[in-house]
N, C-alpha and C positions, 0 to 999 in steps of 0.2 A: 504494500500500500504506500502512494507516492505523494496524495494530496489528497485532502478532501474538501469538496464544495460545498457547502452547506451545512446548516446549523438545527439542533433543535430548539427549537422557542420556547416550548414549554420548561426548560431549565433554565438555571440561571447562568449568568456569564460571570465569572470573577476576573477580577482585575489582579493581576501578577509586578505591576508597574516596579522598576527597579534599574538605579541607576541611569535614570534619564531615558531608560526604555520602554516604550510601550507595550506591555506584554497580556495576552488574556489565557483564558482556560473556561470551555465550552465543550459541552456533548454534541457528537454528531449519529446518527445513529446507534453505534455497539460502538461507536471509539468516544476518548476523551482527545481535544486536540490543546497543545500549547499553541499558540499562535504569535510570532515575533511580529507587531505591525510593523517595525522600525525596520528591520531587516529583512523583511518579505518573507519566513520562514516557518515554518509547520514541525511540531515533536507532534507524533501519531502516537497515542497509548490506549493499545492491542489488549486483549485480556474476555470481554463479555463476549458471550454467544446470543444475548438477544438484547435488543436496544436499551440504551441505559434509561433507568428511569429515575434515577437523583444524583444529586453532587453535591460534594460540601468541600471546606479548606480550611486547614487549618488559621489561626490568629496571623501567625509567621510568613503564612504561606507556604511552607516547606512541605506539609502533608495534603494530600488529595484523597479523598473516599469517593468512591463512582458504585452505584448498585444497578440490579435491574430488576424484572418481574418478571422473565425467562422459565422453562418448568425446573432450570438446574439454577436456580438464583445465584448470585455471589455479589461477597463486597468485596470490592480490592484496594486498598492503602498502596498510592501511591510517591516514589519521591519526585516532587516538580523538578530538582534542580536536576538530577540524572534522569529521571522518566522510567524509572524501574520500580515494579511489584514489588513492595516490600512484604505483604500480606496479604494471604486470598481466605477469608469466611465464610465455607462453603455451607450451605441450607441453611443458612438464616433465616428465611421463611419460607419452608419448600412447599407451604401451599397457596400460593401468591406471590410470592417475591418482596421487595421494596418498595414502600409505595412514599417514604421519609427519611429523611437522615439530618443527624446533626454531629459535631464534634464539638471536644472541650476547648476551650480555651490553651491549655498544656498541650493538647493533641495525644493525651492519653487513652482517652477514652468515646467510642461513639455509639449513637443512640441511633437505632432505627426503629420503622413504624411500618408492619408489614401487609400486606395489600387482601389479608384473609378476609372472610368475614366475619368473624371472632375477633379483629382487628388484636395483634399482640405489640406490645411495646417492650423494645430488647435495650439493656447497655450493653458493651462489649469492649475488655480490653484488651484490647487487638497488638497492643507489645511487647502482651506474655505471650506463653507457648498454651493456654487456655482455650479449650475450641468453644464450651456452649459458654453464654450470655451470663455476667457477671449476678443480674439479676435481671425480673422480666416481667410483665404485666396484661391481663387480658381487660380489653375492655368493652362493655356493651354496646352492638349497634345501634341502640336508640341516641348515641352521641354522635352520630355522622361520620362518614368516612374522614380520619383523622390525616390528612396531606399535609401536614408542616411544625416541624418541631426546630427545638430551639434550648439551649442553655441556657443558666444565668450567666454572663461575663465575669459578675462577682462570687459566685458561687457555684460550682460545676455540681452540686449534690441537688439544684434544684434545676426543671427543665417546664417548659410548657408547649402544648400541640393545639391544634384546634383544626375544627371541622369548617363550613360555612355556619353552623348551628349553634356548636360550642366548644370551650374554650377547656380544656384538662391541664393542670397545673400537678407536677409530679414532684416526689422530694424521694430520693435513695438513699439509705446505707443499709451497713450491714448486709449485704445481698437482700437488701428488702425496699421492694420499689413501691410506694404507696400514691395515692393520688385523689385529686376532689373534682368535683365536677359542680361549677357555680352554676346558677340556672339564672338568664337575663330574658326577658320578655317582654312584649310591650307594655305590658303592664310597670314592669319595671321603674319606667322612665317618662312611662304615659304618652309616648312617642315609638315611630318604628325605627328599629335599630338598625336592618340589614343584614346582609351575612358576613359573617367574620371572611376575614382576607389572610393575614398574619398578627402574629403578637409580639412584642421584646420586651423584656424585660430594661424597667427607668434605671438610669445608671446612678443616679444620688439617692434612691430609696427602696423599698420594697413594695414597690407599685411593677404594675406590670401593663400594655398601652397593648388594646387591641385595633385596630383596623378596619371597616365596613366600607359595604358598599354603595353606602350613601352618603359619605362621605365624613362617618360620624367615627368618633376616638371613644374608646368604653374606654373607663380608670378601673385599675383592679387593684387590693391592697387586702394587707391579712386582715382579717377576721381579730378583734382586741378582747374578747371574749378570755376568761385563764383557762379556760378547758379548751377549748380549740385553738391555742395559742400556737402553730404550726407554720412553717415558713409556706407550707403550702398553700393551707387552707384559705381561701382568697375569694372576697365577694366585690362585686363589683360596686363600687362607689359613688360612681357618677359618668355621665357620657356629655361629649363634649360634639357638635356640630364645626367640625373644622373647616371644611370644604364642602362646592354644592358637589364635584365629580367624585364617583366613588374609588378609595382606598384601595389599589391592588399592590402597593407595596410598603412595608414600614420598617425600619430599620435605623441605627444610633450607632453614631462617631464622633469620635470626642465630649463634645460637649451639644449635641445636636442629634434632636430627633428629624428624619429626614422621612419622607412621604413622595412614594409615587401612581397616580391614578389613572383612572379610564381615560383622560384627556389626553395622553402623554408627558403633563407638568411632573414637574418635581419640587416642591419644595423643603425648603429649612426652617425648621422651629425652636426656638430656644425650650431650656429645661420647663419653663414654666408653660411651653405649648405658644409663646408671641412667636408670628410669622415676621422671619430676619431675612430670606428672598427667596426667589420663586424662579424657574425657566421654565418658560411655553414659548419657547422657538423651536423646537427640536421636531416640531411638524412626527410626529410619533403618534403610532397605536397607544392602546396600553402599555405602561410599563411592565415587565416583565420581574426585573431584577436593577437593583443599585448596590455597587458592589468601588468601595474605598482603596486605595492604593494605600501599602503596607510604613508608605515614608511620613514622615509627618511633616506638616506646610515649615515651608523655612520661613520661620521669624525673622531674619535679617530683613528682608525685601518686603515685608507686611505694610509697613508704610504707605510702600508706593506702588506695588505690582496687585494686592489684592482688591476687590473692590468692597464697597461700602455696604453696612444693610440697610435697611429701608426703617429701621427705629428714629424716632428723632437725634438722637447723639449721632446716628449716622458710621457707628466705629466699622472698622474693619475686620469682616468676614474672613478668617482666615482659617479657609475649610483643606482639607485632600482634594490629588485630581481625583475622581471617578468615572466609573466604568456604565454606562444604564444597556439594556437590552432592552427590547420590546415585542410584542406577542406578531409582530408580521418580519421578524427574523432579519433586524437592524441593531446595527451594537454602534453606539455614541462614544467615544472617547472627549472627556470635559478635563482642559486644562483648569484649574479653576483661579489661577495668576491673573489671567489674561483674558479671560472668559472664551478660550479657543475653544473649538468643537472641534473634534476629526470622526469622520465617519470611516470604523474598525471594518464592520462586518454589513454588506447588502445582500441577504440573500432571499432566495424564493421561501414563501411562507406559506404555500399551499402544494401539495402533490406534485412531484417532477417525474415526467413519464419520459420525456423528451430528450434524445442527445442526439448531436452528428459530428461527425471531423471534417475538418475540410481536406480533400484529395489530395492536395499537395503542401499543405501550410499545417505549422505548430497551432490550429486553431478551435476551438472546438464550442459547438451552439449546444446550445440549453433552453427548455421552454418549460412552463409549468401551468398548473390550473389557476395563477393570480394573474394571466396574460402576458407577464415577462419574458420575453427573447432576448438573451444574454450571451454575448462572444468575448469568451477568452483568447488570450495568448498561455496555453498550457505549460510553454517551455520558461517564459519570466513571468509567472504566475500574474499577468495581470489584465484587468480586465481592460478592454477593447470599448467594446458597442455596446447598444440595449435600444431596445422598443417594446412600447407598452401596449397592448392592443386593448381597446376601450369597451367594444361590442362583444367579440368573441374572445374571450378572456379565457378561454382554456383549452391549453394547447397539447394537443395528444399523441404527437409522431413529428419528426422533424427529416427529412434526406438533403445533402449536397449535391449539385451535378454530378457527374464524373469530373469537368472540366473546371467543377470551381466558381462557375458565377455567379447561380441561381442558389435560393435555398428555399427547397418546399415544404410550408406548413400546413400540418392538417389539423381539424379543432375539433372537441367533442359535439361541436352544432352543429357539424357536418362541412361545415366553408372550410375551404381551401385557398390559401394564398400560394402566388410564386414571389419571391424577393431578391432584390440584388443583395447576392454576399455580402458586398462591400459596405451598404450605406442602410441594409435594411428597408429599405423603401419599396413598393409595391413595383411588380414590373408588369401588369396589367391594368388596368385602368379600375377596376373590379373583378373582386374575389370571386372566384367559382362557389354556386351553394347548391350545386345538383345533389347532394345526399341531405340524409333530412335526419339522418344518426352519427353520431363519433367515427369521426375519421379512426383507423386503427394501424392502418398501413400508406407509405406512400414510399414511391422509388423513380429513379429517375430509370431512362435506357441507359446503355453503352456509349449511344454517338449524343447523347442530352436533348432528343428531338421526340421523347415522348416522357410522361408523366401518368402514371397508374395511380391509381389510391385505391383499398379496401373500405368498406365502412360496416358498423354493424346493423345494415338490415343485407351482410350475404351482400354487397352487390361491389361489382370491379367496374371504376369510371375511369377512362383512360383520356388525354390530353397533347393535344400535342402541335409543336411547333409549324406556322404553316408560312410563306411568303404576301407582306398585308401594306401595298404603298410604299417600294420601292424596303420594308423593315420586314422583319419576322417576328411575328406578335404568337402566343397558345390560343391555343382555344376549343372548346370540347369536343371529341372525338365519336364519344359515345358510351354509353353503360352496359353490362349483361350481371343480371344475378343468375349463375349458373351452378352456386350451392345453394344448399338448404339449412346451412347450420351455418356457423361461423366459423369466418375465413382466419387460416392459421397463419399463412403467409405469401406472402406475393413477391415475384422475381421475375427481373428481365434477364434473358440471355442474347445469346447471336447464334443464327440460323449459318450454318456450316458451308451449305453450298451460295446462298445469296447474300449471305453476311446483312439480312435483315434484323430486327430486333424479332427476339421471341419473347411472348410474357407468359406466364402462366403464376397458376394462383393452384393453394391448397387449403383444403376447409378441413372441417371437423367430420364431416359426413366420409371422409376418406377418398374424398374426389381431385384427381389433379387435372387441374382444367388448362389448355393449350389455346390462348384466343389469336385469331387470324387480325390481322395488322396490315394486310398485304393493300388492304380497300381505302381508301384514304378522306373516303368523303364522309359527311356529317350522318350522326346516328347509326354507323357502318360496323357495328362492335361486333363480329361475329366468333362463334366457340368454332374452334378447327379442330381439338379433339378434348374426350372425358375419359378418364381410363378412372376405377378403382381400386387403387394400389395395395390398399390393408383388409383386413378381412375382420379379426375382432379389435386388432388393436386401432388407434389412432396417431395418424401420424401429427408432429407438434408443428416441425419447421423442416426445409431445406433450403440447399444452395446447389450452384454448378458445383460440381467433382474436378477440381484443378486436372491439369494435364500431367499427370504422373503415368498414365496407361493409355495406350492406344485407342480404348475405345470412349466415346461422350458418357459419363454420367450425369444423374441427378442425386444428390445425396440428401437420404432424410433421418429424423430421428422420431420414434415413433413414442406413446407412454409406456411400451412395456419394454424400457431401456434397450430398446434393439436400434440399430443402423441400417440401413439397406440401402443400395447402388442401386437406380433404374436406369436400363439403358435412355438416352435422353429423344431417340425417336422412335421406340419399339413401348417404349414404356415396361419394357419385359422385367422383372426382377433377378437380376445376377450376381446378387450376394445379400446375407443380412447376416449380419457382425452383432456382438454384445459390443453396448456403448458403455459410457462409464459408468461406475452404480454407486452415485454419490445421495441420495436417499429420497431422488425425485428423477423425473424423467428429464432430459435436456428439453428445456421451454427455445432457443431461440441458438443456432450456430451461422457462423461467420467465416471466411477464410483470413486469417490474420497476413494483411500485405507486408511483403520481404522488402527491404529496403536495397537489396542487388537481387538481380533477375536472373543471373545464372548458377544460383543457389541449389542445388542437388534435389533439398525437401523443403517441400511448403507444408505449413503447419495452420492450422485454423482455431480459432478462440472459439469456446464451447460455453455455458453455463446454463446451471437453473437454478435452484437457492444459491448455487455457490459459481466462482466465476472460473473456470478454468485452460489449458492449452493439450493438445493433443497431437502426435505424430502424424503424419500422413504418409503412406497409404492405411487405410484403417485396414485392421486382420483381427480385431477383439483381444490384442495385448491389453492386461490392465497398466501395464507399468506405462505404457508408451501419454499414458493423460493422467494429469495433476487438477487437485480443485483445491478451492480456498474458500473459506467463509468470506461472502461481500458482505448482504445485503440479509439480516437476519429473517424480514419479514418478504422475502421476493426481490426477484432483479425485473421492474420492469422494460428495462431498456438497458444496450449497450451498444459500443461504435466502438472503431480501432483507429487508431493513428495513421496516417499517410507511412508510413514507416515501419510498422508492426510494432514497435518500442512503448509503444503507451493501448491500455487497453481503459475503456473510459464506462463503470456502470450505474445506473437509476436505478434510484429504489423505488420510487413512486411514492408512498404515503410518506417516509420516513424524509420527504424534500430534500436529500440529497444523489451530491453525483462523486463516486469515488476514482479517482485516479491509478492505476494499476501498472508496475514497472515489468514488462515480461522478461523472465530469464529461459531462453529455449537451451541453452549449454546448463542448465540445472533439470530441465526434463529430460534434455538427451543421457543423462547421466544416469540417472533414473531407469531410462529406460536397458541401460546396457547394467547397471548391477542388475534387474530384476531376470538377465537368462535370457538365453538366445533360445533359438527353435522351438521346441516342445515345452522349454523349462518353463516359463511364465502360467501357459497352459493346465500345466498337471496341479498349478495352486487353488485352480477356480473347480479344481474336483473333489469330492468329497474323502478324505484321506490322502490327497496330494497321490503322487507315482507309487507307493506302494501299498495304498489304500484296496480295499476292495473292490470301490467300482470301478475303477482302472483293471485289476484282476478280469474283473466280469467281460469288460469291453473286448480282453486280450482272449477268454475264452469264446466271445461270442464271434467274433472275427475271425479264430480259425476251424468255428463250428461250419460257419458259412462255407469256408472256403471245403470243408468235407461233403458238405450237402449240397453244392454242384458240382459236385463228382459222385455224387451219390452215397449216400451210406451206409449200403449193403454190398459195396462192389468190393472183388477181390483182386484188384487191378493197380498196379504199383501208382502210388497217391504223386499229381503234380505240384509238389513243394512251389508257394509262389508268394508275394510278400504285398497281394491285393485279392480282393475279392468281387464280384461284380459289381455295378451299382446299384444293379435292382435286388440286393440283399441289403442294403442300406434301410428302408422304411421298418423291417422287419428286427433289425439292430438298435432302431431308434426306439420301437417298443418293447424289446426287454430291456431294455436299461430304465424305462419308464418315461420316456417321455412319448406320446402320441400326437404324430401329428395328423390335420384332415387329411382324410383319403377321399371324400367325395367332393367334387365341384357343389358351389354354392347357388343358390339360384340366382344369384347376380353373374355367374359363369364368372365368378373369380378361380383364378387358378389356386387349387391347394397347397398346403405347405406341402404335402409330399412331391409333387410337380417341380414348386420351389427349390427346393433342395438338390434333385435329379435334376434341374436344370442350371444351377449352382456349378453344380462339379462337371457336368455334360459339355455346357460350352465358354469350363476357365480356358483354354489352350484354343479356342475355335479361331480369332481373330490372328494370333501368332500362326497358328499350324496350317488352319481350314479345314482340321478333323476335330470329330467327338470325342469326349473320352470318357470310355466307357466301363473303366473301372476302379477303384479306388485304395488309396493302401491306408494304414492303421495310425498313420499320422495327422491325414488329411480327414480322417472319419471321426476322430479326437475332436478336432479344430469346430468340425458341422456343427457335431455333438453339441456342445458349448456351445457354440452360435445361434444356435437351432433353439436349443430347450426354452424354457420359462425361466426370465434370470433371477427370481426367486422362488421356483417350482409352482403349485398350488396352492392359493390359500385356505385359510381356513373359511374366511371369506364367500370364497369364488364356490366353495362345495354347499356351502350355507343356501348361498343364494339359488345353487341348482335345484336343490330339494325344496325351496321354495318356489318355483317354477313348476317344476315337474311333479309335486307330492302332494299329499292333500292332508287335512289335520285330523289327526286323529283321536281318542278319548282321551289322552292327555294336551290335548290343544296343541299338539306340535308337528310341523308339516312330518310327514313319512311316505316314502313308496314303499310297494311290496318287492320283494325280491327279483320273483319273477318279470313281475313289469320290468323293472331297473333292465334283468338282462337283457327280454327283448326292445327294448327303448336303445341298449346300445349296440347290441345285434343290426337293429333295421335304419336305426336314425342316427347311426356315426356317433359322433364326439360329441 
């Protein structure tokens, strides 16, 4: 992981400031990032498996806590100055995760708030060698789900949380964590209160200042009573009307309680709550988080660099810089000297589905559902361009020409833009809005004279460049919805003999459709062929099959982790390979471009939850493909660099885009310790090479080769190191795997067909002969390629007997035996 683009809003952003530098620390999906503004430079800190969902830092800043609410939770303590795990807390709350966190002041000790519904409240001192929780607390749903806690600064044994609802005040020792629960209502106060936001504890007393959303400060203070005389025990005193916008942030430095709200403002309060000043320039969402640099203001320069507050004496404000974040994923940097602003962080604040590279430049576009189209310079991390689309504001798929100048946008409204690379501007006069559903696909040709999109109602609209007044303007070509389900992906090629554009598109219905282009006039969109390629399974994606073999493929990947090569004008199937089985089916594959062209092996970027690279030619090596955790919750999108060197993916909900550094001299490595020939092979069998079923295959192979020669013959046996091919289907059913033997009434060809046609014509195109029989390597290889690459579920048997059975006096489906047989006797598989 090389960089990351985006931010989550929902946490907060701390401020690292140090030595004249400006430095922060924010979540991005499953990473925590340093962020050097000063220096343009990124520390990535690695560790969660599912998006973080709290952050806290120490007083110092030296310690970092990051959690999530993953089904394998973890907190991890880490150190900012090197960016190393010092300590991982595994199931801290493993029926929920984390849904709070707080640290002490020392940074000895932290407090989390876990996402159950039992809601439990943990300490934890995480710099012993102690694994469970110092001490712990359960507390009842009727107080609201508890999202934010908090220390005393003066006193680490007392802490407070609160709901929108209400406010819990906690006091620990002795491994004994107790707590109260004040009760405010409108009765209270004879006014409405709002919902709580955050609470902190006053720093010259034993009050405590909550937050609402109307803009109101509750006072809490102990309880003066001698039997409830407890640092906890705390009722609420009085509420104070501060502001008309409501309270989403509160927090105290120095000697100032500080406040930030729905409006964007921020203001400063003295101890007694007088407003000493205010920013509402910052043109800001809600505030998110306000977070103080570690330095304290220099008094030398107080005089004259700070400015004034708004009391009558008029003295001088002399506050830290600070850090504000806001809930549309903007971080402010406030010198407070000088009253500078710098804008840290602009990123997308709503779902990023969108990315592309540009063909030949370090550059790469971005779009999201808040209408921003955003282009970087990937290589000096900085941004470029932006356009804000005002109507159609959510943008679903993005493609570059081949050549570089256009870049087409598709939107979930169904409009379609074309735009100059360069300057973002419209290069039509008017956006296409022939689909009336989310764009979902869009690609250019090879020569950049035609323009395809999928959308979801099934239907392929194609575009394309024509001669208009002496200029070449697009313009609509025509539509066909030739699936019935939705389209998994769309791709142009080039026609071999006329070196035309070919398009074809693949759905969920298992259809790969071949549209005729040849007709150039209006409304002219016609299907030149339909083949159905799969049979139970569904295929996800393809591409062209680089030219590593003689002959044209199409390469797909289907969900039941298989690969399969179609010849690219027979549509015939000539191979189907195990893909990688990284615990989902490959959602989307790409050819990753070589940066020298006369390179030996092209390699292609593959991924589905996870991002990964793979060898080419595929043969079902596992060694030959590596994956990585990207995107915990889905990759909706990814694109490759003009170069192969950079691989770029979308998470979509998670609004960011990760940057990825490929190393193929760390795959090829990979693939040469995992064994050459067979060796790789015999690990994906059950007991590896000297296992059983290897045994089994080795008896079943020279059963065959006995019984065509017969097995009653008395005739000296022809020793041979193959057996015919038509004892292959009946090889594949003692080992247990079955594949169809009868044509389907779609006149799909069967998988036994598949297979015999597989090994029938590998050598046709080199030789111009069949081959017609097969030896114990190459029957290995099918084996595995062939089978279920997780056999049958329990699942898949479940669901038959509830198809084919009926219920019986214990309410549970059942066939009769007999049925069952002849059900598989007469009706196949």
């Amino acid at each position: 992981l090389e960089w990351v683009f985006g931010i989550n809003q929902n946490l907060p952003v701390f401020s690292l400031q140090d030595e004249g530098r400006v430095v922060i620390l924010y979540g991005s999906s499953h990473t925590v990032v340093i962020y050097d503004y000063t220096n343009n430079t990124q520390h990535i800190l690695q560790g969660h498996c599912s998006p973080i969902s709290c952050l806290c830092i120490s007083e110092d800043r030296r310690w970092v806590a990051s959690a999530d609410k993953g089904p394998e939770s973890l907190v991890i303590i880490w150190d900012s100055y090197s960016g190393i795990p010092v300590q991982t807390l595994f199931h801290c709350h493993p029926e929920g995760g984390v849904l709070a966190m707080a640290m002490t002041p020392d940074a000895k000790y932290v407090a989390t708030v876990g996402a159950e519904a039992a809601q439990r409240v943990c300490i934890w001192d995480w710099s012993s060698q102690r694994e469970d929780p110092v001490c712990t607390a359960e507390l009842s749903a009727e107080y609201g789900v508890q999202d934010y806690i908090l220390f005393n600064p003066s006193d680490c044994t007392q802490l407070v949380s609160n709901s929108e609802s209400q406010v819990v005040f906690y006091s620990w020792n002795n491994e004994k964590l107790e707590y109260t629960v004040p009760q405010v209502t409108v009765e209270s106060f004879n006014k409405a209160v709002g919902s709580f936001s955050q609470t902190v504890f006053h720093f010259r007393a034993s009050q405590a200042l909550t937050g609402t959303s109307l803009g109101n400060l509750v006072v809490w203070d102990r309880i003066r009573i001698p039997s409830l005389l407890k640092p906890h025990n705390k009722q609420a005193k009085k509420m104070m009307h501060l502001q008309k916008d409501g309270i989403t942030v509160l927090t105290v430095t120095d000697s100032y309680i500080v406040t930030g709200d729905s409006k964007g403002h921020v203001k400063f309060f003295s101890d007694q709550l007088l407003l000493l000043t205010w920013y509402n320039h910052f043109n800001l969402d809600p505030v998110r988080s306000i977070s103080f640099a570690k330095e304290q203001p220099s008094l030398a320069r107080a005089e004259t660099a700070y400015p004034s507050d708004c009391t009558i004496k008029a003295e001088k404000l002399i506050i830290r810089n600070f850090v504000i974040s806001a809930t549309n994923a903007v971080v402010l940097h406030v010198a407070a000297e000088a009253t500078q602003l710098n804008t840290l962080v602009q990123e997308h604040g709503k779902p990023l589905h969108a990315v592309a590279c540009h063909p030949a430049q370090p550059v790469i576009c971005m779009g999201s559902y808040c209408g921003v189209l955003k282009v970087w310079d990937y290589q000096c991390k900085k941004y470029i361009c932006s356009r804000i689309f005002e109507n159609d504001n959510e943008i679903n798929c993005l493609a570059y020409d081949p050549k570089g100048f256009l870049i087409g946008v598709g939107f979930a409204s169904g409009t379609v833009y074309i735009l100059d690379a360069l300057s973002l501007n419209n290069v039509c006069s008017e956006p296409f809005r022939y689909a009336k559903d989310a764009i979902t696909h869009i690609t250019f040709s090879s020569d950049s004279k035609y323009l395809a999109t999928a959308d979801a109602e099934f239907t392929i609209t194609v575009f394309n460049l024509v001669p208009k007044n002496d200029e070449k303007s697009w313009r609509y070509l025509g539509r066909q919805r030739a699936h019935y389900k939705p389209i998994q992906d769309v791709m142009f090629g080039i026609n071999l003999d006329s070196k035309m554009p070919r398009l074809l598109s693949l759905g969920m219905d298992r259809v790969l459709v071949e549209y005729d282009l040849s007709d150039g006039s209006k409304d002219s969109l016609r299907i030149l062929a339909s083949d159905r390629i799969e049979q139970s399974a569904v295929a996800k994606c393809m591409i062209w099959y680089p030219p590593v073999t003689k002959e044209s493929f199409i390469l797909t990947a289907n969900d039941q982790f298989k690969m399969k090569l179609y010849n690219s004008t027979t549509k015939m199937c000539r191979k189907t390979l195990l893909g990688p089985t990284y615990g989902s089916p490959l959602k989307k594959i790409a050819l990753l471009p070589v940066a020298c062209s006369n390179e030996l092996k092209t390699r292609y970027n593959l991924y589905i939850l996870k991002v990964g690279l793979q060898i080419l030619p595929v043969d079902g090596n596992p060694h030959k493909s590596s994956a990585v955790v990207c995107h915990p919750e889905g990759v909706s999108s990814f694109t490759c660099s003009y170069d192969g060197k950079y691989v770029f993916t979308a998470g979509g909900g998670d609004f960011t885009v990760f940057s990825w550094e490929t190393n193929v001299n760390a795959l090829e490595a990979a693939a040469c310790l995992g064994g050459k020939d067979l060796v790789p092979f015999y690990s994906l069998l059950e007991g590896g090479r000297d296992g059983e079923l290897f045994r089994e295959l080795e008896d079943y192979f020279y059963y065959c080769q006995l019984r065509t020669q017969g097995i009653d013959t008395m005739e000296t046996r022809q020793v041979s190191t193959k057996i015919p091919l038509t004892e292959t289907p009946f090889v594949m059913r003692a080992l247990g795997f079955y594949p169809t033997e009868q044509e389907a009434i779609c006149l799909f060809i069967p998988q036994v067909e598949d297979m015999l046609n597989e090994v029938k014509f590998s050598k046709y195109v080199d030789s111009g002969k069949y081959v017609v029989d097969i030896d114990l390597a190459e029957l290995l290889k099918l084996y595995i390629n062939h089978r279920p690459a997780f056999g049958i579920s329990t699942y898949e048997l479940q669901h038959a007997f509830e198809v084919l059975g009926l219920e019986n006096e214990n309410c549970e489906n059942a066939l009769n035996r007999g049925e069952l047989l002849q059900l598989l006797q007469s009706r196949g598989k």
